[in-house]
C-alpha positions as a Markdown table, in Angstrom:
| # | Residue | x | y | z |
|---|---|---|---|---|
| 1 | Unk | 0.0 | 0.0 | 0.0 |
| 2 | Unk | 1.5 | 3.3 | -1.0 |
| 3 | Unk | 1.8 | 5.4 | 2.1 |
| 4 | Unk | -0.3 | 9.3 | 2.4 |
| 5 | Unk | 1.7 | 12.6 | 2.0 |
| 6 | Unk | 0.8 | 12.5 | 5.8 |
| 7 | Unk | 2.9 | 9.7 | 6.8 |
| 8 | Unk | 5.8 | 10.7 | 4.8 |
| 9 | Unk | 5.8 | 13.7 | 6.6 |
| 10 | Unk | 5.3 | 12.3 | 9.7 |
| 11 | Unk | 7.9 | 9.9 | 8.9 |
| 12 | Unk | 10.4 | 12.2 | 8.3 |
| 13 | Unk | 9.6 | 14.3 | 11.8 |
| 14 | Unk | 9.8 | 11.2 | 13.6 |
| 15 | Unk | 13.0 | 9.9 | 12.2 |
| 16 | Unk | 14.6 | 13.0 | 12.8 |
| 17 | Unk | 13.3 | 13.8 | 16.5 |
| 18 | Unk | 13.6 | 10.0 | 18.0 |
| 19 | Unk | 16.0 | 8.5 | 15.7 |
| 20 | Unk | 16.1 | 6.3 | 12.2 |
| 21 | Unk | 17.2 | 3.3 | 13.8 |
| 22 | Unk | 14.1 | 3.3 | 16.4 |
| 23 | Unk | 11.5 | 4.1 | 14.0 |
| 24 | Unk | 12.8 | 2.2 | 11.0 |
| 25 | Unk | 13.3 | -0.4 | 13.8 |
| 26 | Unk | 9.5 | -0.4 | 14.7 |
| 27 | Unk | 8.3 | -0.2 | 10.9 |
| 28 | Unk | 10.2 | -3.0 | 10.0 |
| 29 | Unk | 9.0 | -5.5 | 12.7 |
| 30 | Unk | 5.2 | -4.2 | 12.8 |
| 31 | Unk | 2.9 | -7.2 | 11.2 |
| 32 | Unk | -0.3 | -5.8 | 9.9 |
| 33 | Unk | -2.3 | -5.4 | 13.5 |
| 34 | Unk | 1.2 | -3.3 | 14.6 |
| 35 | Unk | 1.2 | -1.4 | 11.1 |
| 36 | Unk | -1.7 | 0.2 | 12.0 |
| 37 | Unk | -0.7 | 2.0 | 15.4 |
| 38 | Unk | 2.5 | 2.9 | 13.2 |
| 39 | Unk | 0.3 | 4.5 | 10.8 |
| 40 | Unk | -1.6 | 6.7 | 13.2 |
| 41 | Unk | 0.9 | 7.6 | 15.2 |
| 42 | Unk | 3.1 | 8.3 | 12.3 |
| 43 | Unk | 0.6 | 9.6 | 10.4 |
| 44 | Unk | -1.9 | 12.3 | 13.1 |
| 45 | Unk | 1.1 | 12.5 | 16.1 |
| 46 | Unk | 3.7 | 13.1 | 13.7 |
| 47 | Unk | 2.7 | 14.2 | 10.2 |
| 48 | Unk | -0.4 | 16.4 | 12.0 |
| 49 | Unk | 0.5 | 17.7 | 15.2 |
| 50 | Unk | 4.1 | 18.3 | 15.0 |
| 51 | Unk | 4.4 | 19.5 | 11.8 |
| 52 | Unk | 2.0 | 22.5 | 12.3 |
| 53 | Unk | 3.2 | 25.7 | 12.4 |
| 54 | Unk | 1.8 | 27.1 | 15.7 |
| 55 | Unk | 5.2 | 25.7 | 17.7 |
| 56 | Unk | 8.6 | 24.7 | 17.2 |
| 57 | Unk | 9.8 | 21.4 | 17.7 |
| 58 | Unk | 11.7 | 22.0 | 21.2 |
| 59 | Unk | 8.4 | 23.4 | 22.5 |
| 60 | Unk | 6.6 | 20.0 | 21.8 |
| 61 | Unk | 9.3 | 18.2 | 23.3 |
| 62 | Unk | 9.1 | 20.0 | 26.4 |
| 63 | Unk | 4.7 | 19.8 | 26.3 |
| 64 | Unk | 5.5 | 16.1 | 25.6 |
| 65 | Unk | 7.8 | 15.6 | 29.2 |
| 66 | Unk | 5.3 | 17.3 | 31.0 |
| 67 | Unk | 2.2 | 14.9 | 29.9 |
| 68 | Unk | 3.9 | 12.1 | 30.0 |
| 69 | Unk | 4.9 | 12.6 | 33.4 |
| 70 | Unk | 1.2 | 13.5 | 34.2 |
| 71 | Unk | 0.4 | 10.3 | 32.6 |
| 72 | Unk | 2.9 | 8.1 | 34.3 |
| 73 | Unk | 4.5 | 6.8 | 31.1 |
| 74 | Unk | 8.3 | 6.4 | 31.8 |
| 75 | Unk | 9.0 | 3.8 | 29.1 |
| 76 | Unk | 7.5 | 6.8 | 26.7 |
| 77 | Unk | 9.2 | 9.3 | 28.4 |
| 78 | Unk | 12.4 | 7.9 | 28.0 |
| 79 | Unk | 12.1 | 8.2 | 24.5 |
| 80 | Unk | 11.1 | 11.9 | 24.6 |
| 81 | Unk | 13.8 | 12.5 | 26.8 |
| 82 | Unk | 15.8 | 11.6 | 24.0 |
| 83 | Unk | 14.2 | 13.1 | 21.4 |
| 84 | Unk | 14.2 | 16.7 | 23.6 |
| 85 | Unk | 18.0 | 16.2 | 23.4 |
| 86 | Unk | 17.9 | 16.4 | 19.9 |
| 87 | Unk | 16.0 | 19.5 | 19.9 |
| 88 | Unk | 17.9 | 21.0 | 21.8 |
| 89 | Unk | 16.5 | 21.1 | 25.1 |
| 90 | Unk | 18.7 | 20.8 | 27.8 |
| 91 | Unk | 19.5 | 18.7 | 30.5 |
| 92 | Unk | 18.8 | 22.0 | 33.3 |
| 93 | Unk | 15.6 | 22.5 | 31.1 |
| 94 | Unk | 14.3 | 18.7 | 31.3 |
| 95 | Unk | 14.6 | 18.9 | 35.1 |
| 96 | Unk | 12.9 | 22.5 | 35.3 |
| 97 | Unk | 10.3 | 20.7 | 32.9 |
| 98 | Unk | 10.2 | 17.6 | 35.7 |
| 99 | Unk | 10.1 | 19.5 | 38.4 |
| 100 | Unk | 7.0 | 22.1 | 37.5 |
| 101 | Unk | 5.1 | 18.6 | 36.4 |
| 102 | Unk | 6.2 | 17.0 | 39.6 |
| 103 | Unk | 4.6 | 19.9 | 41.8 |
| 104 | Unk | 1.5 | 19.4 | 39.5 |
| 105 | Unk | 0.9 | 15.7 | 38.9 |
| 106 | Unk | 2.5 | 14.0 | 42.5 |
| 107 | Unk | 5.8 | 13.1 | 43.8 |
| 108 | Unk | 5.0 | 9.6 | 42.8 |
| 109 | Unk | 4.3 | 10.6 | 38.9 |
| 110 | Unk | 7.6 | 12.9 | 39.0 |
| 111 | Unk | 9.8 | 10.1 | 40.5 |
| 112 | Unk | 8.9 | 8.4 | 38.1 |
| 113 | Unk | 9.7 | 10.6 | 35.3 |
| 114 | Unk | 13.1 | 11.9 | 36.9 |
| 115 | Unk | 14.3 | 7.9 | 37.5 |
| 116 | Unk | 13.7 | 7.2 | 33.6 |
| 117 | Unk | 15.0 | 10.9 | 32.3 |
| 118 | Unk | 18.0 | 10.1 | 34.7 |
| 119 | Unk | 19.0 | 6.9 | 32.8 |
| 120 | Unk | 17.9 | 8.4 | 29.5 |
| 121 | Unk | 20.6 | 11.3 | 30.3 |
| 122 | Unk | 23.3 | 8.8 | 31.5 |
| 123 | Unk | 23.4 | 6.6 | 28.5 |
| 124 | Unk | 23.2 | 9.7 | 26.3 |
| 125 | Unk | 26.3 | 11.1 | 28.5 |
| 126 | Unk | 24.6 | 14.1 | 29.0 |
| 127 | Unk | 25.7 | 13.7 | 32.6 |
| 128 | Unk | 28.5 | 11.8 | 34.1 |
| 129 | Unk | 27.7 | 8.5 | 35.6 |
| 130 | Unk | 28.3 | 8.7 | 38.8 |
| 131 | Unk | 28.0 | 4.7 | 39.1 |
């Protein structure tokens, strides 16, 4: 099936924000049931909402640590933290960005979020690993 304009736009945001490797990764072993979450996130997440031009990339990365602290998604955030990285958001920012969410969503919800950012940041070497 030849894919929309959409998702080729979407696919190009996505590869550039959480990597190739990951999303070419998750393409590649999607069977047909899987194909279709990677078409609507790639598609409405990716070649919708962060493509418009209301906000820049590094603002949605920043949006995206906050709600998924709020949500309790560290697997997901772990990815975002990753992505913010790569536009340029930085590591004093991510923890402003945890902190404010913490205050709002619960200790519980922001220790969450600041354990997975923290190992994100480590393996990125972002900052030193202290062991």
């Amino acid at each position: 099936m030849a894919e929309s304009e959409q998702f080729e736009k979407g696919l190009e945001v996505r590869r550039a924000v959480l990597g190739a490797d990951y999303v070419d990764a998750g393409l590649a072993k999607a069977d047909d049931f899987m194909m279709a979450f990677q078409r609507i996130t790639t598609e409405w997440c990716w070649g919708y909402a962060w493509t418009r031009d209301g906000l820049d990339r590094r603002t949605r990365s920043m949006l995206n640590l906050a709600m998924l602290t709020a949500l309790s998604k560290p697997a997901e955030l772990k990815l975002h933290v990753k992505g913010a990285l790569a536009n340029g958001v930085s590591v004093d920012e991510i923890k402003e960005i945890l902190l404010h969410a913490t205050v709002y969503c619960g200790i519980p919800a922001g220790l969450e979020a600041f354990k997975a950012a923290h190992e994100v940041l480590k393996a990125e070497g972002a900052i030193p690993d202290k062991g």
